[in-house]
C-alpha positions in Angstrom: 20.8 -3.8 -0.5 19.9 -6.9 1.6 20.0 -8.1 5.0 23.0 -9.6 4.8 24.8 -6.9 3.6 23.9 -4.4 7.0 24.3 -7.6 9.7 27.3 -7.7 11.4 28.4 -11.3 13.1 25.0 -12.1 12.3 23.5 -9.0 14.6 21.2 -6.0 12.6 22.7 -2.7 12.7 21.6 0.9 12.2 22.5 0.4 8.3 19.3 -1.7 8.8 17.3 0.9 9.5 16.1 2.0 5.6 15.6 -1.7 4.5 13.2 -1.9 7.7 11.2 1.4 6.9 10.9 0.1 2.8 9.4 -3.4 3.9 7.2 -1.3 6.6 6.1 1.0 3.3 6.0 -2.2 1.1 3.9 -4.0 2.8 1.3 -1.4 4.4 0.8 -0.6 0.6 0.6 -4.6 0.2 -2.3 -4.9 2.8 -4.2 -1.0 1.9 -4.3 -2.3 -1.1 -5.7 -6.0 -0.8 -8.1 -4.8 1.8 -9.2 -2.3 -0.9 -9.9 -5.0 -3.3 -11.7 -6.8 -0.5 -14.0 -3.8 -0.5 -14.7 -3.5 -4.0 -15.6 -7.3 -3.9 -17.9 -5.9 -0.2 -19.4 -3.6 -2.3 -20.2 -5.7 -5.2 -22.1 -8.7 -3.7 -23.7 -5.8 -1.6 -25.4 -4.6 -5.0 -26.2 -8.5 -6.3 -28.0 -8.7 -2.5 -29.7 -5.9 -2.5 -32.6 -7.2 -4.2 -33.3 -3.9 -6.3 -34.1 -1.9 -2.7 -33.5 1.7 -3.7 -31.4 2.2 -0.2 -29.3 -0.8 -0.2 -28.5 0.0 -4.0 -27.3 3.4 -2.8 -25.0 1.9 0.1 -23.5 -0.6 -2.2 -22.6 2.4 -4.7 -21.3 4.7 -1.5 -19.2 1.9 -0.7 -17.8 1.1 -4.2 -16.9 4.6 -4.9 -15.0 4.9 -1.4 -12.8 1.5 -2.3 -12.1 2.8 -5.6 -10.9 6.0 -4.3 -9.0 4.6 -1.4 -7.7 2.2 -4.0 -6.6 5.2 -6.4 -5.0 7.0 -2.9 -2.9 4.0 -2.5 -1.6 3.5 -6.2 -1.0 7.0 -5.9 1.1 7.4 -2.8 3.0 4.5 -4.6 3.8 6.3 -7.4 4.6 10.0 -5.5 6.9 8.1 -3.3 8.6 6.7 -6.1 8.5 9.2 -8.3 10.1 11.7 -5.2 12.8 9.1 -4.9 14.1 9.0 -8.3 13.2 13.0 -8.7 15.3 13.9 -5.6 18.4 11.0 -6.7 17.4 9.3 -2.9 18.7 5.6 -3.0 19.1 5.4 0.0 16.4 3.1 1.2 17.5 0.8 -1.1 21.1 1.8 -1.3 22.3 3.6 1.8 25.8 4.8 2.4 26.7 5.0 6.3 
């Protein structure tokens, strides 16, 4: 389903609602995810930095294994959603009846 398909004379109308709320989930999972990347990178020039410094070796790792496992939260909240969806026969956020 597209916009165009829930507008009526050109207005949005409540069969807009589940498009809205799967771009919101879309692209919240978009940014988690690239700001996850951003701190694998983080965490990787903060090991090259560090210079060999016992302490700042130990931060970079604490912050590479928290980006990896916020990283792995958000492919897997991905793939429950999804996986509920077609489980459960739900297309209605991307197929809704009203």
């Amino acid at each position: 389903m597209d916009w165009n398909s829930c507008l009526e004379e050109g207005v949005a109308t409540l069969k807009c609602i589940p498009i809205v709320i799967k771009n919101v989930i879309t692209w919240a999972l978009i940014f988690a995810g690239v700001v996850a990347v951003i701190f694998v990178i983080y965490a990787g020039f903060k090991f090259v930095t560090s210079k060999g410094d016992p302490e700042q070796v130990n931060n970079a790792k604490k912050t590479l294994t928290y980006a990896i496992i916020g990283l792995l939260f958000i492919l897997l909240s991905f793939a429950i959603l999804n996986l509920i969806a077609t489980v459960t026969g739900v297309d209605q956020i991307t197929n809704p009846t009203f």
